[in-house]
C-alpha positions as CSV (number, residue, x, y, z in Angstrom):
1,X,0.0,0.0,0.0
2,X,1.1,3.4,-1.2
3,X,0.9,6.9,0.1
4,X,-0.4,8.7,-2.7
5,X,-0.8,12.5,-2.6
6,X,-3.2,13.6,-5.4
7,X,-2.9,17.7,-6.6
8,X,-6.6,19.3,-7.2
9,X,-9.8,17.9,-6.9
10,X,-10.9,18.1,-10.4
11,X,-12.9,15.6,-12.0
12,X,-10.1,13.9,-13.0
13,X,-7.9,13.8,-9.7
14,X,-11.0,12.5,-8.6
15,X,-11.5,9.9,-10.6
16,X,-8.2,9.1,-10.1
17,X,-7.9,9.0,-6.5
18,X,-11.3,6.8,-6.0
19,X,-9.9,4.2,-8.0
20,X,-6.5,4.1,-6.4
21,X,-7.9,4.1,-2.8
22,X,-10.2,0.8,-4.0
23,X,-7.0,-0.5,-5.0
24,X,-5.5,-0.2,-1.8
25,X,-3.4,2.7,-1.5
26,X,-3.8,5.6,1.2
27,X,-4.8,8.2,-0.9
28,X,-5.1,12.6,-0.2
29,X,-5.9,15.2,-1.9
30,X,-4.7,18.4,-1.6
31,X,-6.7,21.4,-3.2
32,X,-5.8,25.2,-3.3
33,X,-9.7,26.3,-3.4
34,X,-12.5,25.2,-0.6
35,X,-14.6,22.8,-2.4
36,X,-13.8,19.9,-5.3
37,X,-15.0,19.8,-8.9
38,X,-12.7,21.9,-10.7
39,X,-14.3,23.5,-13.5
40,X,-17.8,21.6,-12.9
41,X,-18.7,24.3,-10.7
42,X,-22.2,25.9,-9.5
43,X,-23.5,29.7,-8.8
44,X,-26.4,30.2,-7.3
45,X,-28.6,32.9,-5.7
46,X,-32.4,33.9,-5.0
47,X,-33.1,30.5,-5.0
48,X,-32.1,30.0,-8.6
49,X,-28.5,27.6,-8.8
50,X,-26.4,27.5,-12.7
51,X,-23.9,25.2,-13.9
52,X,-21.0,27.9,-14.6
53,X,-19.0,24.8,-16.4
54,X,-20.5,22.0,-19.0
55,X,-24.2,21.5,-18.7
56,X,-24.5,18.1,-20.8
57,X,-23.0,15.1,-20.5
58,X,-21.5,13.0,-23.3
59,X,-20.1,9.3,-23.2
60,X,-21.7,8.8,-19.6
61,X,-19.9,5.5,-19.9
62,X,-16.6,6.9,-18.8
63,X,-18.6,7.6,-15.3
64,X,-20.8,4.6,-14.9
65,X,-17.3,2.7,-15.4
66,X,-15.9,4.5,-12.1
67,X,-18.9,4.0,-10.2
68,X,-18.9,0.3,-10.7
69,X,-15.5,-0.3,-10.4
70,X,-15.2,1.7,-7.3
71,X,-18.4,0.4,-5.5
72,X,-20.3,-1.7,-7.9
73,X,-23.1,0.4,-8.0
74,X,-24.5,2.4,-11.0
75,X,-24.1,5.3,-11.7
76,X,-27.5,5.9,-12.0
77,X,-28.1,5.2,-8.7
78,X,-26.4,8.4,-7.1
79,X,-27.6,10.9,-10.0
80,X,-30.3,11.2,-12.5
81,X,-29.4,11.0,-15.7
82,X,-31.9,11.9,-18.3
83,X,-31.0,12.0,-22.2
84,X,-31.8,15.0,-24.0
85,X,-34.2,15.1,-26.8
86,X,-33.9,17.2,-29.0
87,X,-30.3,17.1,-28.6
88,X,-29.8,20.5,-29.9
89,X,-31.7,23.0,-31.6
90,X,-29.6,25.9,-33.5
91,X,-30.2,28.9,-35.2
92,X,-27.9,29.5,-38.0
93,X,-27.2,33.1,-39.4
94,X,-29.7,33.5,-42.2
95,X,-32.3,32.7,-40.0
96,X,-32.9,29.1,-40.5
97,X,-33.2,27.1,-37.2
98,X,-33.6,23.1,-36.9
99,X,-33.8,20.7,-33.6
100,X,-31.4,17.6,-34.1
101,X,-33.0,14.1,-32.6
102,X,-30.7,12.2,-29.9
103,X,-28.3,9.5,-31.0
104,X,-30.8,9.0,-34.5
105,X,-28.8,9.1,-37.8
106,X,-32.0,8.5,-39.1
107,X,-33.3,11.4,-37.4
108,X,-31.1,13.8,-37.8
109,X,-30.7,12.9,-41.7
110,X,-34.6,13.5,-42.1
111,X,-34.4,17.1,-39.5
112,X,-32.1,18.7,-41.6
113,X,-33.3,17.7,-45.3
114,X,-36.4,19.1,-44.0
115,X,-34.8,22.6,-42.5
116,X,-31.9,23.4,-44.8
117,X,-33.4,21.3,-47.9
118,X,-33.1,17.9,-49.7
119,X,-29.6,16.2,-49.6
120,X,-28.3,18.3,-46.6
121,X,-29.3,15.3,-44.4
122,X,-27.5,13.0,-46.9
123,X,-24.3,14.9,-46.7
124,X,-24.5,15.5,-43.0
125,X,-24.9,11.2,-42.6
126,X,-22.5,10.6,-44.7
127,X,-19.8,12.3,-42.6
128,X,-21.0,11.1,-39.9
129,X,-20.3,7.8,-41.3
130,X,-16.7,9.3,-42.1
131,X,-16.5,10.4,-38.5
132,X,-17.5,7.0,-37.1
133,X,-14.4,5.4,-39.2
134,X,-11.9,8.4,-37.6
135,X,-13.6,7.4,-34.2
136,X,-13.1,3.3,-34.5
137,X,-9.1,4.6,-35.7
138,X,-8.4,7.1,-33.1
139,X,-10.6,5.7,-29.7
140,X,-8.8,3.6,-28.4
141,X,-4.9,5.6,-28.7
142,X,-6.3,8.9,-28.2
143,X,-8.8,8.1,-25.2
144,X,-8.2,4.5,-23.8
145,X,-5.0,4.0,-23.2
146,X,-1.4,5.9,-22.0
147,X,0.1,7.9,-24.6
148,X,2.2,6.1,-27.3
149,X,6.1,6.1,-26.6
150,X,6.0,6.2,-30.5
151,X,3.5,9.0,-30.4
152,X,4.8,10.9,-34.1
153,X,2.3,7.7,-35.1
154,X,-0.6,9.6,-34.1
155,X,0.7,12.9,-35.6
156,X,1.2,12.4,-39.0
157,X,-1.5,9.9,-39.2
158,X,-5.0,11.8,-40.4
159,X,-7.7,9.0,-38.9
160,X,-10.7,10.5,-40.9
161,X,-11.3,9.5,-44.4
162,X,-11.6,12.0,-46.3
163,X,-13.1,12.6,-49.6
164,X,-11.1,13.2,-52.6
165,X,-11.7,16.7,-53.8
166,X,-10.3,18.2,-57.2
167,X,-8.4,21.4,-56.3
168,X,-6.3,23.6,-58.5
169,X,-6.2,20.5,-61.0
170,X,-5.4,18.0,-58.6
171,X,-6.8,15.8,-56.4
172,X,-6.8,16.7,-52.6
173,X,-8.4,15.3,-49.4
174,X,-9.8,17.4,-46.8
175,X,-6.8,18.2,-43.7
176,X,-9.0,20.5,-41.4
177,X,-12.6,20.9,-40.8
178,X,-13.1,23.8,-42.3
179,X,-11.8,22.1,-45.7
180,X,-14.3,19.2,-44.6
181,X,-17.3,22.1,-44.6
182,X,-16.0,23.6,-47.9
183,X,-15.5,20.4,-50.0
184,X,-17.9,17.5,-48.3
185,X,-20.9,19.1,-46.5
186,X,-20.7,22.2,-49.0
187,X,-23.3,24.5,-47.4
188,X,-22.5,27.3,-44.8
189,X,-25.6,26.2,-42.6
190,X,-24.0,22.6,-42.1
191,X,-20.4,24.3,-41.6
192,X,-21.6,26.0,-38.9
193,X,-23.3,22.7,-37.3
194,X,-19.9,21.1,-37.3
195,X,-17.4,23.4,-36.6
196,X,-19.6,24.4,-33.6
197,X,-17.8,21.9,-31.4
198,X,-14.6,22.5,-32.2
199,X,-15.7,26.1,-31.2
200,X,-16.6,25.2,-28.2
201,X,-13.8,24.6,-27.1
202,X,-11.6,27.4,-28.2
203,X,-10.5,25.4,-31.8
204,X,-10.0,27.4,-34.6
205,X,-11.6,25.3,-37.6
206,X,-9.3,26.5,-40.2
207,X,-6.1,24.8,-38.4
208,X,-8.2,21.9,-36.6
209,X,-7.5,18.6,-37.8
210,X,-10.0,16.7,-40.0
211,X,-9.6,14.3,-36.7
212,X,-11.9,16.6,-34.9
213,X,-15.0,14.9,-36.6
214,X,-15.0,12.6,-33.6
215,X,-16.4,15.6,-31.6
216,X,-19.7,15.8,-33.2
217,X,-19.5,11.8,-33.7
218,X,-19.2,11.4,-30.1
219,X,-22.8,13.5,-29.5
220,X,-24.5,12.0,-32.3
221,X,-23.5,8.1,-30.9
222,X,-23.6,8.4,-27.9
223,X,-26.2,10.6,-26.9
224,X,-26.6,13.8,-25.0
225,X,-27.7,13.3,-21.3
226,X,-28.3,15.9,-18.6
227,X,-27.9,15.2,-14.7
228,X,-30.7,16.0,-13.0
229,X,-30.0,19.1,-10.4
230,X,-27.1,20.1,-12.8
231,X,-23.9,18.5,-13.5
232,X,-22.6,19.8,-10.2
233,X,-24.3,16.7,-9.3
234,X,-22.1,14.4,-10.9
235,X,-19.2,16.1,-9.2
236,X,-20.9,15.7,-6.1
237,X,-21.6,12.0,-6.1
238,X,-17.9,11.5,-7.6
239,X,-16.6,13.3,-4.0
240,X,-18.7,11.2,-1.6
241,X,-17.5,8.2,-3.7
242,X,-14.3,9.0,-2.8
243,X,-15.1,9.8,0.9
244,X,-16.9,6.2,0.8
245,X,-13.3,5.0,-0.4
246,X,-11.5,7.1,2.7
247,X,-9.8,9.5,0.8
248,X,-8.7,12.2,2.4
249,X,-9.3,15.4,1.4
250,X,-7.7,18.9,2.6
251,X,-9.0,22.2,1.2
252,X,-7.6,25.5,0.8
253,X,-4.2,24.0,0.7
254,X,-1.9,25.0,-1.9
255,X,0.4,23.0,-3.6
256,X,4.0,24.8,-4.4
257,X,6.4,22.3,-5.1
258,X,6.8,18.7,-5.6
259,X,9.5,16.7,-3.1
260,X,12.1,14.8,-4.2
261,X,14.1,12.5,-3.1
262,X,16.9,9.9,-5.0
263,X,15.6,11.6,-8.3
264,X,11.8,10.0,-7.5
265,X,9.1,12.1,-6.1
266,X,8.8,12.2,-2.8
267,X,5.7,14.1,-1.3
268,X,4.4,17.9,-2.0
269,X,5.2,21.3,-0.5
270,X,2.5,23.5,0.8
271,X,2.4,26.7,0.6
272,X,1.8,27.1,4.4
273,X,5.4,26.1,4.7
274,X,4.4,22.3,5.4
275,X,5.2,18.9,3.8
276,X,3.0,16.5,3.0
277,X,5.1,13.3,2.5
278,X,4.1,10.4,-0.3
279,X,5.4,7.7,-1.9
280,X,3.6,8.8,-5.2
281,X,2.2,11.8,-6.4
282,X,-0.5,12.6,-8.7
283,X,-1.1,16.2,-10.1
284,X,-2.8,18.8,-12.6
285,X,0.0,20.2,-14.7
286,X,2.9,19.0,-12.5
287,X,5.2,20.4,-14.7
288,X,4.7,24.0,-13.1
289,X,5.2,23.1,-9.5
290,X,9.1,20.8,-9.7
291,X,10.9,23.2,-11.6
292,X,12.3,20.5,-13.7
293,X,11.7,19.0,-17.3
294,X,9.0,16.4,-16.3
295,X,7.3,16.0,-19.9
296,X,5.9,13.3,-20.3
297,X,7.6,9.9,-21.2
298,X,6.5,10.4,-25.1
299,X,8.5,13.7,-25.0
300,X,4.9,15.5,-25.7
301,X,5.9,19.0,-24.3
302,X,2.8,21.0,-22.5
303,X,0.8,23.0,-24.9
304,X,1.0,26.6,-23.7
305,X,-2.2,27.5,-21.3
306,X,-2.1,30.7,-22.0
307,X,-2.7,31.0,-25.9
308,X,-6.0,28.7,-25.6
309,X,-9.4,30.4,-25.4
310,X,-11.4,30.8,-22.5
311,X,-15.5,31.5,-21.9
312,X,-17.8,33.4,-20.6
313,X,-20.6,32.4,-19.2
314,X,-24.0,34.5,-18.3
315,X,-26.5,33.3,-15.6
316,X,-29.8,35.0,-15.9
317,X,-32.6,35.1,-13.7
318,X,-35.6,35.0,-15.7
319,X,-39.0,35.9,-14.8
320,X,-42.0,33.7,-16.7
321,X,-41.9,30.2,-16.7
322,X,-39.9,27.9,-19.1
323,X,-42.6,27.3,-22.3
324,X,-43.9,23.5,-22.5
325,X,-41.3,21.7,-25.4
326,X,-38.6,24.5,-25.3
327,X,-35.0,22.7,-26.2
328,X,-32.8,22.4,-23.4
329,X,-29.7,23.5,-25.8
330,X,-29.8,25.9,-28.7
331,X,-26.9,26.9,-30.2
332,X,-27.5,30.6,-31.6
333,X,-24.4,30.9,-34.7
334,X,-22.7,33.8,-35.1
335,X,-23.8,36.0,-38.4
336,X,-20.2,36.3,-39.8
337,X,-17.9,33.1,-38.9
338,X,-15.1,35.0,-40.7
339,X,-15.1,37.7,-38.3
340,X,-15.8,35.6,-35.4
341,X,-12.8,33.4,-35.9
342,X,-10.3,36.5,-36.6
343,X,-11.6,39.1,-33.9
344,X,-10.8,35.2,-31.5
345,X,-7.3,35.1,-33.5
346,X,-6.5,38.3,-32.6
347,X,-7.1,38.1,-28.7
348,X,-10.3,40.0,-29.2
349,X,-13.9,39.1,-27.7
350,X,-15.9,39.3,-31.4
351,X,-18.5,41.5,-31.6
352,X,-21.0,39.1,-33.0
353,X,-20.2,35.8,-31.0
354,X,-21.5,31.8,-31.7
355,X,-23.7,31.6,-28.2
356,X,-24.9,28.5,-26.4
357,X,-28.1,28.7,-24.6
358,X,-28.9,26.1,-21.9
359,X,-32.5,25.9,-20.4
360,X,-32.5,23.0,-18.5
361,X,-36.2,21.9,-17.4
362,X,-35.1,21.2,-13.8
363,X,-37.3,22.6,-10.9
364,X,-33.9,22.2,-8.6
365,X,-32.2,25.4,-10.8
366,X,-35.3,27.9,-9.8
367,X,-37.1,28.9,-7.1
368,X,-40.9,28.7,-8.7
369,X,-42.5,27.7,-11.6
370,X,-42.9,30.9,-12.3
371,X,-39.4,31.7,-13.0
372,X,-36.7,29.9,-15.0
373,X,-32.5,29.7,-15.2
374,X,-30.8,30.1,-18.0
375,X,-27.0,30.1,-18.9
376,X,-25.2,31.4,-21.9
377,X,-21.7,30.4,-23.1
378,X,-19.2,32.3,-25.3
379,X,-15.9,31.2,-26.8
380,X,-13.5,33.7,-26.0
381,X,-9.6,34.5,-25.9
382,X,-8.1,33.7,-22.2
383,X,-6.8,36.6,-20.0
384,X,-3.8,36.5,-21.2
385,X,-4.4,37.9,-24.3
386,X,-7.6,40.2,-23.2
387,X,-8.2,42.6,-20.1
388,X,-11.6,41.3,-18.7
389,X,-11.1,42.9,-15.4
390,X,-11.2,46.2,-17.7
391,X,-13.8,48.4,-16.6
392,X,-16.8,47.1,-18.6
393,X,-15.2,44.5,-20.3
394,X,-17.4,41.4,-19.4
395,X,-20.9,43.2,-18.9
396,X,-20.4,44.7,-22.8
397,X,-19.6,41.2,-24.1
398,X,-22.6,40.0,-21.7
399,X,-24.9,42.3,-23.7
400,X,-23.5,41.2,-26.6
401,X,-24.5,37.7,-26.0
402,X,-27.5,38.1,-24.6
403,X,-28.3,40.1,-27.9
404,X,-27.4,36.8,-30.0
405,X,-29.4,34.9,-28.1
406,X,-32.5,36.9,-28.6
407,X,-32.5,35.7,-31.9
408,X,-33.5,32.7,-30.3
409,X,-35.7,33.4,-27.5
410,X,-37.4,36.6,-28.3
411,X,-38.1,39.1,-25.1
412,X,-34.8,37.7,-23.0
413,X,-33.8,41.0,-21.7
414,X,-37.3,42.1,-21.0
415,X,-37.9,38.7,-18.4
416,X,-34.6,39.0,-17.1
417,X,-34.5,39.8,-13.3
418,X,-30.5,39.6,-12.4
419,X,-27.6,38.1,-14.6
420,X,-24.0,37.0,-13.1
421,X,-21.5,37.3,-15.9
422,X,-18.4,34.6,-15.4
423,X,-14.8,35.2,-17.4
424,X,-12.0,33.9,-17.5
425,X,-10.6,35.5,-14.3
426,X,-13.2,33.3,-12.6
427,X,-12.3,30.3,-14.9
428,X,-8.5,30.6,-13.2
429,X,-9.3,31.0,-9.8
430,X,-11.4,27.9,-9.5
431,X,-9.4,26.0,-11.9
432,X,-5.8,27.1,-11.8
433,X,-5.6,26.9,-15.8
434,X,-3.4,29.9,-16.9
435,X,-5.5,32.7,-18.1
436,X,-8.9,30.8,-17.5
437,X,-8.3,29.0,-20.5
438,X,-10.4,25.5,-21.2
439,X,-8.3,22.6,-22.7
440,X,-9.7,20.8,-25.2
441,X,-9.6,16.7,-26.0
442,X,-6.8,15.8,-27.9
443,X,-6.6,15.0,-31.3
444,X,-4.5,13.1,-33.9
445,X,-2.5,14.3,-37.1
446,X,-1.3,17.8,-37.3
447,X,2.0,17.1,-36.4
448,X,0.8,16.4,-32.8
449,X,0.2,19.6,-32.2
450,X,-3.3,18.9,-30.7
451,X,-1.8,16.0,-28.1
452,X,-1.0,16.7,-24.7
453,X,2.1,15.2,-22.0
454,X,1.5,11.6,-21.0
455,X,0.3,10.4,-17.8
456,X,4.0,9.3,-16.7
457,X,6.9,11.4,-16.5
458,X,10.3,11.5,-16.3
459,X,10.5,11.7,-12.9
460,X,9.6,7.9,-11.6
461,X,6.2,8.0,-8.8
462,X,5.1,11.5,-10.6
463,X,2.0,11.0,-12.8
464,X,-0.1,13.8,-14.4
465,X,-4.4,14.2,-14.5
466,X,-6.8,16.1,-15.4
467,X,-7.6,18.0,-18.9
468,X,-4.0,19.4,-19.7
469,X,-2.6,15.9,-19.6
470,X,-3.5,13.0,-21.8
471,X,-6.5,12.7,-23.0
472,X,-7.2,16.4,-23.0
473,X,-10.2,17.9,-22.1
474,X,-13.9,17.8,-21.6
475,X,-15.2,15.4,-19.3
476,X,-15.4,12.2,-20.7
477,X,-11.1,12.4,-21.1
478,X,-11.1,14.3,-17.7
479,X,-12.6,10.8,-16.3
480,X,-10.2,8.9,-18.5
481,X,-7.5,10.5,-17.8
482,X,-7.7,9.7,-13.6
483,X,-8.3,5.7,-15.0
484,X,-5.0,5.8,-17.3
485,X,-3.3,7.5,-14.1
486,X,-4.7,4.5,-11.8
487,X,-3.7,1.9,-14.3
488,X,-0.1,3.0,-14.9
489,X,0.2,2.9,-10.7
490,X,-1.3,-0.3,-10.8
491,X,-0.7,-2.8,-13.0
492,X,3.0,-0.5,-14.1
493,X,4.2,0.8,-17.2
494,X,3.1,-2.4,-19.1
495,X,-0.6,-1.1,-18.7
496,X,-2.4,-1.2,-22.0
497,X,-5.4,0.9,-21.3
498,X,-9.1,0.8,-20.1
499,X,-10.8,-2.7,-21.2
């Protein structure tokens, strides 16, 4: 049995820490703020509660895994988890708007031939058929197990399979997903549908990898779900599983260095001037705390935190009650994509922004019936390329948003009571991430730019979790990532992956 001192209580720390204490090991966790969940956080007031961080759920599997291999129990039975339907529901720039069915190629196909016109289903299936063969390539390297010592396979090695395209006389196969918009889907309504979630999480389309087709795969396959109460919920019941499992857990207790001793790690400094001694240490972006190269064994250097994109998110209060039928997520595009993505390449907030809107109908976010929560979400750049502490900064983007999303629910300013406007700044303070900015999951081919440090590093009993580590982020990899860090303890470096 190990001592095993675990940095952050993130979802993936976490995850990672429940499954070593069921393994045997004596297991603490040490975080800087006063409560766990890293971004999956919650703001609430009046009686009305938001999920500041992701407000669906996709791949629940990842979770229901951890629950029964910590406790044999389902995940089911410590939250509600209910799948969405309609998925989504977006509102493109010329007005058109269409609701997508859950997990129904079928579905979708039929939706969008109706809303955008004959053949836009076909095209939209038949890349998701594409984006299924990407997925069945790249799963199981790029989400189930430890990073590749030979990891140059996965960047030079394009998973999705492309069509051929004739360009300037030749032959050429889409590289990015904006090419896979221009050349394959070839209408901007169905662009804007896919490069949505690579949006989402800060990617610029026009340098993403083809690879990033998994993204919307993922949602389509998989479903959407939603955790009743809000996803703080899930965070929640992913703590008290680790309680159950006796870790320990000590709050406001930040972590400034990581021991060591005979070139191993050794135990943590605090920056109360106390040691916390460990045979093993597990931590969020351990590289910034030893002060030595600790890169991962695949030589996969950290991606700089601070040039990613951040969000903000607006909670508003609404007045009226939530209409009978109303889409729990709409997606409200951005008129000019162009000028979207370069106002985000130059560090600037754009004036016309892409805008989630999440209406969840859960009578836990609101005080009444007669009232209703709503939170909108904004790719932006991080704080370290943008002021939001500038005098007005947030609340003039806030306006801006809430102006997109009127598009989509007509009146919103006119019901709304209060709003809380998040940035990055908040972003960093719970989370840590440089700049507030959100990491995204990792991808395969360009040159490996989109892959993060493995779980091991260079410096023997140090391991790395959480969303700047392999897999990346969102938090299906967040929850892989603490199982590839409780594997490699476990069963050594000759641990192949999840089964």
């Amino acid at each position: 049995m190990a001592r095993i001192a675990v940095i952050g209580a993130g979802m993936g720390a976490m995850a990672a820490a429940a499954r070593l204490a069921v393994a045997g090991h004596r297991v603490a966790v040490y975080e800087r703020t006063e409560t766990y969940g890293g971004a999956v956080r919650r703001f609430e007031r009046d009686g009305f509660s938001f999920d500041t961080g992701p407000g669906l759920l996709t791949l629940p599997a990842v979770w229901r895994d951890l629950f029964v291999k910590t406790g044999k129990e389902p995940l089911e039975d410590r939250v509600g988890l209910v799948q969405v339907d309609p998925s989504s529901r977006h509102v493109f720039a010329d007005g058109t708007e269409v609701s997508l069915p859950n997990a129904s190629r079928a579905g979708v196909v039929a939706a969008l031939d109706e809303a955008l016109g004959s053949g836009a289903g076909g095209r939209w299936g038949d890349f998701l058929v594409r984006a299924r063969e990407a997925w069945d390539r790249s799963r199981r390297p790029l989400l189930e197990e430890p990073l590749w010592p030979n990891w140059e396979v996965l960047a030079g090695r394009e998973p999705y399979p492309a069509v051929p395209h004739k360009r300037l006389l030749r032959a050429r196969r889409a590289a990015t997903l904006a090419e896979i918009g221009a050349w394959e889907l070839r209408d901007p309504r169905l662009t804007a549908l896919l490069e949505s979630h690579a949006l989402g999480y800060g990617l610029d389309p026009d340098v993403t990898p083809a690879s990033a087709a998994v993204l919307p795969y993922m949602e389509h396959a998989f479903g959407t779900w939603y955790v009743l109460g809000g996803m703080r919920e899930l965070a929640r019941a992913v703590y008290e599983r680790c309680l159950a499992r006796k870790v320990e857990f000590h709050f406001g207790a930040e972590v400034t260095g990581v021991l060591e001793k005979e070139s191993r790690s050794a135990g943590l400094e605090l920056a109360d001037g106390t040691v916390a001694e460990a045979d093993l240490v597990v931590g969020t972006r351990p590289w910034g705390l030893t002060g030595h190269e600790v890169y991962g064994v695949a030589d996969v250097e950290p991606r700089p935190e601070g040039v990613s994109s951040g969000r903000v998110v607006v909670c508003l209060a609404l007045r009226g009650a939530r209409e009978a039928g109303a889409a729990l997520r709409t997606v409200v595009h951005a008129p000019d994509r162009g000028a979207e993505l370069g106002a985000l390449g130059l560090g600037e907030p754009p004036a016309r922004p892409t805008v989630r809107v999440d209406r969840p109908d859960d009578p836990a976010l609101r005080p009444d019936e007669e009232h209703e929560s709503v939170v909108l979400t904004a790719t932006v750049p991080s704080r370290t390329l943008y002021d939001w502490t500038a005098p007005g900064a947030a609340d003039s983007f806030a306006d801006r948003m809430v102006e997109a999303a009127e598009r989509a629910l007509p009146g919103l300013r006119e019901r709304t009571l209060w709003r809380e406007v998040r940035t990055p700044v908040h972003t960093e303070a719970e989370t840590g991430a440089e700049g507030g900015a959100v990491p995204a999951p990792a991808l395969a081919a360009a040159e490996g730019t989109f892959l993060y440090p493995a779980n091991s590093t260079r410096i023997p009993g140090l391991f790395s979790v959480g969303g700047w580590s392999h897999p990346g982020g969102g938090l299906p990899h967040a929850g892989m990532s603490g199982a590839l860090v409780a594997g490699l303890i476990v069963e050594g470096p000759d641990f192949q992956g999840s089964q």
